[in-house]
C-alpha positions in Angstrom: 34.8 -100.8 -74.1 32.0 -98.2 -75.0 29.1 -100.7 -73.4 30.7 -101.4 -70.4 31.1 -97.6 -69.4 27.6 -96.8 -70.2 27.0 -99.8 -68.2 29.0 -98.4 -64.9 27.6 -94.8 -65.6 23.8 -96.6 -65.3 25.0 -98.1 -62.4 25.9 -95.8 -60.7 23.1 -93.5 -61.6 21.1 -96.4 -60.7 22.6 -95.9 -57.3 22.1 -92.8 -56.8 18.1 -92.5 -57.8 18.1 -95.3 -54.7 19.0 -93.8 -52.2 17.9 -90.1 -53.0 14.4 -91.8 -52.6 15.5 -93.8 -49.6 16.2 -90.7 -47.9 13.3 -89.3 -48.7 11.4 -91.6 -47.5 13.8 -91.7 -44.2 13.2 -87.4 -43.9 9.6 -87.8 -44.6 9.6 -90.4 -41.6 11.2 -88.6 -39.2 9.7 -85.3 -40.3 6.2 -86.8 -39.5 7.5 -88.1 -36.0 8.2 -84.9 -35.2 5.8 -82.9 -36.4 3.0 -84.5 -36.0 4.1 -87.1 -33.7 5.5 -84.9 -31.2 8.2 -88.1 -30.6 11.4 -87.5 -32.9 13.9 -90.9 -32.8 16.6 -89.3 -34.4 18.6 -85.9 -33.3 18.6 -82.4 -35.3 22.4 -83.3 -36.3 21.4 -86.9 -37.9 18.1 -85.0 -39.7 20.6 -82.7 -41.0 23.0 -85.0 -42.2 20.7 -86.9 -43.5 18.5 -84.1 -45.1 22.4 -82.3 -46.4 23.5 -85.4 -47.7 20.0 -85.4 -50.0 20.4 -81.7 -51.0 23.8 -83.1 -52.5 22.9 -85.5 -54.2 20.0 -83.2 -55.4 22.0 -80.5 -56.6 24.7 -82.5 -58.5 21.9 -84.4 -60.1 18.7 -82.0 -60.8 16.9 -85.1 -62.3 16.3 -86.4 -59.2 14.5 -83.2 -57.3 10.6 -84.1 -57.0 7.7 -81.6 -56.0 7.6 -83.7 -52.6 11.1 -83.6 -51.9 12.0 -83.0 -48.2 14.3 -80.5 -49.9 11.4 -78.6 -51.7 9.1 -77.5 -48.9 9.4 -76.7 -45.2 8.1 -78.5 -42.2 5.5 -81.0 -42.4 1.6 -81.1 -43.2 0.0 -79.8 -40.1 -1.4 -82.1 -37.1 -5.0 -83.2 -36.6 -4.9 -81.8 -34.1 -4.6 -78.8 -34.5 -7.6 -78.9 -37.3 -10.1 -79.4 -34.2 -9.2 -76.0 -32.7 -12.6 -73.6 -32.6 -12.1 -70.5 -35.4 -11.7 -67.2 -33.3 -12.5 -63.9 -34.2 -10.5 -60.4 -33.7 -11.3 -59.0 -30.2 -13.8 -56.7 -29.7 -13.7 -53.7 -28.2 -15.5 -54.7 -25.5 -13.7 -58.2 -25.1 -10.6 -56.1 -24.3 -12.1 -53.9 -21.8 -12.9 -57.1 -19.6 -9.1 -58.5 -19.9 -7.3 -55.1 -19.5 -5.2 -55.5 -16.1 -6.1 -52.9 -13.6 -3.1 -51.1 -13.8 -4.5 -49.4 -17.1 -8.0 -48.1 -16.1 -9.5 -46.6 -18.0 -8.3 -47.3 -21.4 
C-alpha cells in the first residue's frame, strides 16, 4: 500500500516539474517575441495566465524555482538592436544654447 502511494506522489511530482519547465520554456518564448521581436502571438491575458499559473506552481513547490525562471527576473535580455546605438555624453553648456527655443533668450 506504502509503494504505491510513493509511487502516485512521484507521479505526480513528476507532473508537475513537466510542465513548470514547459511553461518556462512557453514564457521565455513569448517573452523574446516581444521583446526583442517586436511581434508578440499571444495577448497580455494569456502571458499572464500562463506566467500566474507558473508562479503557482512555483510557490506551492519551491523546488522547482530556477535562477532563469520567468518568475525570477523582469523583462527580457535587451535587443541587438539597441547594442548598436552611438554612446552619448551629458550636454554641454554650449550644446544647449543652440537647442533652446527662442522663447527663452537669453538663458
Amino acid at each position: 500500500m506504502r509503494s504505491s502511494t510513493l509511487q502516485r506522489s512521484y507521479l505526480a511530482s513528476s507532473k508537475v516539474e513537466k510542465r513548470a519547465s514547459e511553461l518556462r520554456d512557453v514564457l521565455d518564448y513569448h517573452l523574446y517575441r516581444y521583446h526583442v521581436l517586436d511581434d508578440p502571438e499571444v495577448t497580455d491575458a494569456e502571458y499572464d495566465r500562463l506566467y500566474d499559473e507558473l508562479a503557482a506552481l512555483e510557490e506551492a513547490n519551491p523546488e522547482l524555482v530556477t535562477p532563469g525562471s520567468p518568475t525570477q527576473r523582469v523583462g527580457a535580455p535587451p535587443s541587438d538592436n539597441l547594442l548598436d546605438l552611438p554612446a552619448r555624453g551629458r550636454p554641454t553648456p554650449e550644446s544647449s544654447q543652440r537647442t533652446r527655443p527662442a522663447a527663452y533668450p537669453g538663458r
